[in-house]
Structures are given as structure tokens and as C-alpha cells.
N, C-alpha and C positions, 0 to 999 in steps of 0.2 A: 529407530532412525537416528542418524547421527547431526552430531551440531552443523557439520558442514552440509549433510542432507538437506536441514531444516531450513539453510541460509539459501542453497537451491530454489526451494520450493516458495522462500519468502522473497526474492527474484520474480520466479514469476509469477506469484500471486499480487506481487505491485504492477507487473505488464498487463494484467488481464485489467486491475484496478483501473489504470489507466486507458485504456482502452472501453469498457462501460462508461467511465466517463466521456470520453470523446463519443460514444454513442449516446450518452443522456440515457444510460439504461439504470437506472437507480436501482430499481431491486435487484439486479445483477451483482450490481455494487455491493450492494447491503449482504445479499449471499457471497461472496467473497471477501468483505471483510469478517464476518461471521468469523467464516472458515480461516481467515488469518488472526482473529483471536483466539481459536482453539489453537492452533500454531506455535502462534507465541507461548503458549503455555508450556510446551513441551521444550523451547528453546532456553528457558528460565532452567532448565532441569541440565542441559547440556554442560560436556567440557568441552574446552576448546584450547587449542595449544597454539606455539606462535605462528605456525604455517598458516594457521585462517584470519591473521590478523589484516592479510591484502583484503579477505573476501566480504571479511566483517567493516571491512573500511568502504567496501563498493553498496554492500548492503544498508548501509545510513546514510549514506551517501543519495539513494533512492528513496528511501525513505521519506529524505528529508526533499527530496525534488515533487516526491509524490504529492506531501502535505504543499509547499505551494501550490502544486497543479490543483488543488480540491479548493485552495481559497483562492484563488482565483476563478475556479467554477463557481463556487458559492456566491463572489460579489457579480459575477456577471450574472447570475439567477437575480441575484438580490434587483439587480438595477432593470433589469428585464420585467419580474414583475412589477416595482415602481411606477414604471413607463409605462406596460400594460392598463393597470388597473387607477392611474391619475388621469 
């Protein structure tokens, strides 16, 4: 698989991410990040040349949209059980 394959596939393994979230489906979650730390591993191995630097710039890009979307799920869990269980 190629590096730009890998950045494909890590596209839309943050869509799917995202999307279990918006379902509240945690072990969905959990099986998808799994399978995007095996990913990453292979991405670690890759080259990549200047044409993927657009691609590589959308891919962090997500990345980094993703990890707010999860702390922001996380503090609404946090405050939910709070609320719940006072």
C-alpha cells in the first residue's frame, strides 16, 4: 500500500471515527481506532514526495478536528454523568 493509499484510508477511518461518535457507539470506536493504530504503523514505513504534501496537510488537518470532536465528547460524557449520578 502506498503512502498516499495509507492517507486515503486514514480519511476515512477518521469519518467512520467520527460518525461512532455521533452514534455513542464506543466499541465501534474502539474497533476503528484499533485498526487505525495498525495503520499508522505502516504509514511510519512510507515515502512520500512533494505532490502529497496538499494531502498530508488535509490529513492533520482532520486529525486534529477529530481529537477536538472526542474532547468535546468526553467533557459532555464527563458532565452528563456528573449530573446524572449528584
Amino acid at each position: 500500500m502506498s503512502g498516499r493509499e495509507i492517507l486515503e484510508q486514514l480519511m476515512a477511518i477518521n469519518k467512520n471515527c467520527r460518525e461512532a461518535l455521533a452514534e455513542n457507539d464506543f466499541q465501534k470506536l474502539q474497533a476503528i481506532l484499533d485498526l487505525k493504530k495498525e495503520l499508522m504503523k505502516f504509514l511510519k514505513s512510507c515515502n512520500f514526495s512533494e505532490e502529497d504534501i496538499p494531502e498530508i496537510e488535509q490529513v492533520l488537518h482532520d486529525e486534529e478536528d477529530l481529537a477536538r470532536l472526542v474532547i468535546m465528547k468526553k467533557k459532555s460524557l464527563v458532565e452528563f454523568l456528573n449530573v446524572k449520578f449528584y
